[in-house]
C-alpha positions in Angstrom: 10.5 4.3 -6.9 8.3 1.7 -5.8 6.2 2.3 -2.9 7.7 1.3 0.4 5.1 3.4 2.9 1.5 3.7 1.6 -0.5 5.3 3.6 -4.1 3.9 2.9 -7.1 6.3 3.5 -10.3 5.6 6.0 -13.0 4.0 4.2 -15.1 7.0 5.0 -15.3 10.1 7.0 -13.3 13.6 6.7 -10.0 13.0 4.7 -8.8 16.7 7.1 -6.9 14.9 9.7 -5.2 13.1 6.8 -4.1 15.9 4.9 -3.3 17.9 7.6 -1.0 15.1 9.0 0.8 14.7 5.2 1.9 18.5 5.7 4.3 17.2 7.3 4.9 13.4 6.6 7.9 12.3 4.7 8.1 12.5 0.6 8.5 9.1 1.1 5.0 8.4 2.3 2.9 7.1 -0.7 -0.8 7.8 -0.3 -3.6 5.0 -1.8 -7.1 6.6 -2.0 -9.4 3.8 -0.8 -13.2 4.7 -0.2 -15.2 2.1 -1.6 -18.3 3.6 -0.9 -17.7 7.1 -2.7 -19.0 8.4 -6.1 -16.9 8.4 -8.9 -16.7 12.8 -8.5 -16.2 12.5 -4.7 -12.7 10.0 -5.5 -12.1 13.2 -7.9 -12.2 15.6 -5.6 -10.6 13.6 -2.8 -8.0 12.4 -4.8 -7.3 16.2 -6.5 -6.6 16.8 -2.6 -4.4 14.7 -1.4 -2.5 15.4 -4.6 -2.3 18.8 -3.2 0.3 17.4 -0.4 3.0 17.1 -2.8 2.6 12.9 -2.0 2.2 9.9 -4.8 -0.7 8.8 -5.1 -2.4 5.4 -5.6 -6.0 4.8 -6.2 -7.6 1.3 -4.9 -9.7 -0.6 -8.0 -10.4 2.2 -9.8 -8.1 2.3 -12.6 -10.6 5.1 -14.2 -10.2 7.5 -11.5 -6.5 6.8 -11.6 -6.3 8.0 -15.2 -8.2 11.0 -14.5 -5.8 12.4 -11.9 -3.1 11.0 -13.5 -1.9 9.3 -10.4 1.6 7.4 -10.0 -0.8 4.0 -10.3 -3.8 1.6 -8.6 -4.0 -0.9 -6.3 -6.1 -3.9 -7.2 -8.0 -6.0 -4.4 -7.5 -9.9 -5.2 -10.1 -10.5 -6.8 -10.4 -7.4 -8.5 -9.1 -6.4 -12.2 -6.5 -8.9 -13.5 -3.2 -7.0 -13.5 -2.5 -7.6 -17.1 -5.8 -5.7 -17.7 -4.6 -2.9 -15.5 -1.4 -3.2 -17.4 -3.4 -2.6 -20.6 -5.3 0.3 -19.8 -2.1 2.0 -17.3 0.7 1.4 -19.4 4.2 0.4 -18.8 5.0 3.3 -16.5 2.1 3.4 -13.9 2.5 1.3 -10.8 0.2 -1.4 -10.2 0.0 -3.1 -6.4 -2.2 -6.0 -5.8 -3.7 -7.3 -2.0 -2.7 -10.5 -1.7 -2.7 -13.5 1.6 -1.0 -16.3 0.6 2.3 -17.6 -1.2 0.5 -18.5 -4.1 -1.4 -15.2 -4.5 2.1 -13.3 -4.4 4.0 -15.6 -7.0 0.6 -15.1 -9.5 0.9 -11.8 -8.6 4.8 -11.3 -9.6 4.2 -14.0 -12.5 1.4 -11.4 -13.9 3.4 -8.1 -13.8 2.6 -6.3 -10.2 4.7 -4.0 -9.2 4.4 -4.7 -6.0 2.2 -6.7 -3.2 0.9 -6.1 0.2 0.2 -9.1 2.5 -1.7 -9.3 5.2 -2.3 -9.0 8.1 0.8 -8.9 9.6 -0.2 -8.1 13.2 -3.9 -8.8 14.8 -6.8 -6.5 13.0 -10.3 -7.1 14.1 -12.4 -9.0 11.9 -9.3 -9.6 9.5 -8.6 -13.3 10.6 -5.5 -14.5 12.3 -2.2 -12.6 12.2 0.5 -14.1 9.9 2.9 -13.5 12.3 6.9 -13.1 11.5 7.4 -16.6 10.9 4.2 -17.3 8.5 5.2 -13.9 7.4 8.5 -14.4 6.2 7.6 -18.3 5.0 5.3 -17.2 2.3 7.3 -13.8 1.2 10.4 -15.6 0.6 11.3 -16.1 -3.2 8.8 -13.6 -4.4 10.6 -11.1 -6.6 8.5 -7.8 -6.1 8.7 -6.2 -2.9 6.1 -6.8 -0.6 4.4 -4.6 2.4 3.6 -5.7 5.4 -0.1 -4.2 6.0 -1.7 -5.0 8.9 -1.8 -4.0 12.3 1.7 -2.3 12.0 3.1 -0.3 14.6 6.7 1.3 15.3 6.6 -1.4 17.9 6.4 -4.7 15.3 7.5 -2.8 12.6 11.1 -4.1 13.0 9.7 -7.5 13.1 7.9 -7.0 9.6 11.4 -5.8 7.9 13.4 -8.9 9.5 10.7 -10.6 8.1 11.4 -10.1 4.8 9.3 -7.1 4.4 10.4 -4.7 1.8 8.3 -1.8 3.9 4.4 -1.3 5.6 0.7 -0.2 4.3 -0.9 1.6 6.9 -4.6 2.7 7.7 -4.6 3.0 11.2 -1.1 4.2 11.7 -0.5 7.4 10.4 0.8 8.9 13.7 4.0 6.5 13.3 4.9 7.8 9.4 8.2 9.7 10.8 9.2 6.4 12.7 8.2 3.7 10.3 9.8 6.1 7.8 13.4 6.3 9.3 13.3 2.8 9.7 13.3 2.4 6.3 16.1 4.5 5.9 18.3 3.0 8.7 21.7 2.3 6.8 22.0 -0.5 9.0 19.5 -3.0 7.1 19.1 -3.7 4.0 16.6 -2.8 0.6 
């Protein structure tokens, strides 16, 4: 199972409202433990806990912290870690996302091994730059052969728009209140991947 709903954590600040809401969030929800600014024991301890929900668990960059909880894999920033390094040090079985924002960056991506992609931003995000948009959107996913999230700005109110779009499901930070929607959309018989 690749992930198709990752659920990326606040860069800083109390992971409590987090855990609290992945009581309840669906198996499905894929958690990536992003805080850039946090010491290697405080990622430990953080990422012991949200393992404690019963959710996989991706680590951003760190492919050392990774190993040490044994998590399902790592998501690398674009210019971060080469995936075939990654590859090296994860194995074959470990998942290994990249952050990309541009064709180009997804085919490399795909070329290099990823698992899968996120591409961004989708929707408007403050101080991210302008929105892809479904038709930008959908122009640089198609012919990429790993699935791709849509991560940016996603709401159960564009999130249809992101799956017509070729999207093979979201990465949220912001959203966690819509998991239980953005989830059953992903399971809507209806559409397919």
């Amino acid at each position: 199972m690749i992930p198709r709903l990752l659920w990326i954590t606040p860069e800083d600040g109390s992971l409590a409202p987090m855990l609290d809401a992945l009581a309840d969030a669906p198996r499905k929800v894929v958690v990536m433990l992003r805080r850039p600014h946090a010491s290697s024991r405080t990622l430990l301890a953080e990422g012991r806990a949200l393992q404690s929900t019963g959710h996989a668990l991706v680590v951003s960059r760190r492919v050392d912290v990774a190993l040490t909880l044994d998590a399902h894999g790592v998501h690398l920033p674009e210019r971060g870690l080469d995936v075939a390094d990654a590859r090296a040090l994860l194995g074959p079985s470990r998942w290994i996302g990249v952050s990309r924002h541009d064709h180009a960056g997804l085919e490399a991506a795909a070329a290099a091994g990823a698992d899968y992609a996120t591409l961004s931003p989708f929707a408007t995000v403050p101080g991210k730059g302008p929105a892809l948009g479904p038709a930008r959107f959908a122009e640089m996913r198609r012919g990429v052969r790993i699935p791709v999230l849509a991560l940016g700005g996603i709401t159960k109110e564009n999130a249809t728009l992101a799956l017509a779009s070729g999207a093979d499901g979201f990465a949220v930070l912001r959203g966690g209140g819509d998991l239980v929607a953005l989830a059953a959309l992903l399971d809507d018989p209806g559409r397919d991947g």
